[in-house]
C-alpha positions in Angstrom: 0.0 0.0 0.0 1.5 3.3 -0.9 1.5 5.9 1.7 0.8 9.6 1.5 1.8 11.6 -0.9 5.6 13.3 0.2 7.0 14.9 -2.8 6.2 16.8 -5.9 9.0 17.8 -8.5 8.4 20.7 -10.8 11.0 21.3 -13.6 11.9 24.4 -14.8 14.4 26.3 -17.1 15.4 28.9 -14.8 15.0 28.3 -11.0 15.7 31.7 -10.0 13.1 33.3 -12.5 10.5 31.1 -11.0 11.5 30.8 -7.0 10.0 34.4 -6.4 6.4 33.4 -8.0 6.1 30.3 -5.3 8.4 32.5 -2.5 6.8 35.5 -2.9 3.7 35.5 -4.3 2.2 32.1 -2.9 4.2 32.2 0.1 4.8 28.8 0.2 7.7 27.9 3.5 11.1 28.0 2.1 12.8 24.7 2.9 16.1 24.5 1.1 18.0 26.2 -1.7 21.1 24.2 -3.2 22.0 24.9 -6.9 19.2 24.2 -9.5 17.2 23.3 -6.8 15.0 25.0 -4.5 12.6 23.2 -2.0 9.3 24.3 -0.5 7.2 23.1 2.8 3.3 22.1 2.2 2.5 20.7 5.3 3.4 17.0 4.8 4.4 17.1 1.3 7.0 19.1 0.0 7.3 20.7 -3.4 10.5 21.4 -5.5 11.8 22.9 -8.5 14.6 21.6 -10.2 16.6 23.5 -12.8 18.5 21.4 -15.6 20.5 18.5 -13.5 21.8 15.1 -15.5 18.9 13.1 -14.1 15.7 15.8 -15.7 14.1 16.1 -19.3 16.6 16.8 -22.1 14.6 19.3 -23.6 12.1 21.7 -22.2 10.1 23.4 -24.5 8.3 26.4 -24.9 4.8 25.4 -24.1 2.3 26.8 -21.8 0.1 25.9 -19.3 -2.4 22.9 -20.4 -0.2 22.3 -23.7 3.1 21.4 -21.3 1.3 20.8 -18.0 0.0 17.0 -17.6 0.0 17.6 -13.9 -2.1 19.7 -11.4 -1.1 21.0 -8.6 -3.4 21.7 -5.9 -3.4 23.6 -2.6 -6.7 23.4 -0.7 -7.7 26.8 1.0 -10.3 27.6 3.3 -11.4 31.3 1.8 -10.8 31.1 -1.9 -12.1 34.8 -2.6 -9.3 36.2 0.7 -6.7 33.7 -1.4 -7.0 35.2 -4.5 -7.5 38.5 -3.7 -3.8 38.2 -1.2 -2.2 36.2 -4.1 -3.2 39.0 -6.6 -2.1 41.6 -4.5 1.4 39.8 -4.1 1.4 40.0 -8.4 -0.2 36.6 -9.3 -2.8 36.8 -11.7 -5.7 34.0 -11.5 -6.1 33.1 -15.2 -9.5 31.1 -14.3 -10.9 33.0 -12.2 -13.0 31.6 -9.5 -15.3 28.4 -10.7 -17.0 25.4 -9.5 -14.6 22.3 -9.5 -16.4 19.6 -11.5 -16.7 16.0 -11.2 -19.8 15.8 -8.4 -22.4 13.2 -9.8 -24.9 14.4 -12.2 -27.7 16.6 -11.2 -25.2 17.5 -8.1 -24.5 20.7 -7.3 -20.6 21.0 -7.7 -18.6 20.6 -3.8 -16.2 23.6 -3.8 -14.5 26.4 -5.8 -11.0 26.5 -7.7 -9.2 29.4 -9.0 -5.7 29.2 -11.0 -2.3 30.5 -11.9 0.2 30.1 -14.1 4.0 30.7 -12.5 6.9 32.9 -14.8 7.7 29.2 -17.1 3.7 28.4 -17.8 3.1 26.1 -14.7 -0.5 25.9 -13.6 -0.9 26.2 -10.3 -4.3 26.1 -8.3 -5.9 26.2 -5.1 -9.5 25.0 -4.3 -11.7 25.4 -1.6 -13.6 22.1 -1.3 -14.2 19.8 2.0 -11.4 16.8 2.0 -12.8 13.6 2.0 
């Protein structure tokens, strides 16, 4: 059985042109810096971004967003409208603005709220208010 999840990787082309949207603008716990690397606290899961080492992708293209991002990144939050409004005001811009999630059964009404972002390099990155099962 696996257990929870611990670790998230993001890869990036510049690590110091994209520490500053997660430091700064989410707020997210700085952890660690060592070079290429930078490491964030998230409660019990940690988030990093790693620059060009021997062991990431070859190439990175230039895509954005949903054409480069298979993977979502979540943070739940208890206030979505105070989140956005303090992540905006810190120089994110929510590309999404603030929807419904989807995925509640039909004829449900939907269980919470996301709103998203996009860091310097075209990650999406969003946060949703909904209860955790």
């Amino acid at each position: 059985m696996l257990g929870p999840l611990c670790w998230v990787l993001i890869y990036v082309k510049d690590v110091d042109k994209v520490r500053p949207f997660y430091e700064d603008v989410l707020k997210l716990p700085l952890k660690s810096v060592r070079p290429q690397i930078v490491v964030f606290s998230t409660g019990q899961c940690v988030l990093e971004l790693m620059g060009k080492l021997d062991n990431g992708p070859s190439v990175m293209d230039d895509a954005k967003g949903w054409d480069r991002n298979k993977v979502l990144i979540s943070f739940h939050v208890e206030d979505i409208e105070a989140e956005v409004r303090d992540i905006e005001s810190r120089g994110g811009k929510c590309i999404s603005g603030i929807r419904p999630t989807v995925g509640a059964a039909p004829g449900q009404p939907p269980k919470g709220a996301i709103a998203q972002f996009m860091d310097p390099e075209g990650n999406i990155i969003e946060i949703c208010q909904e209860a955790l099962d």
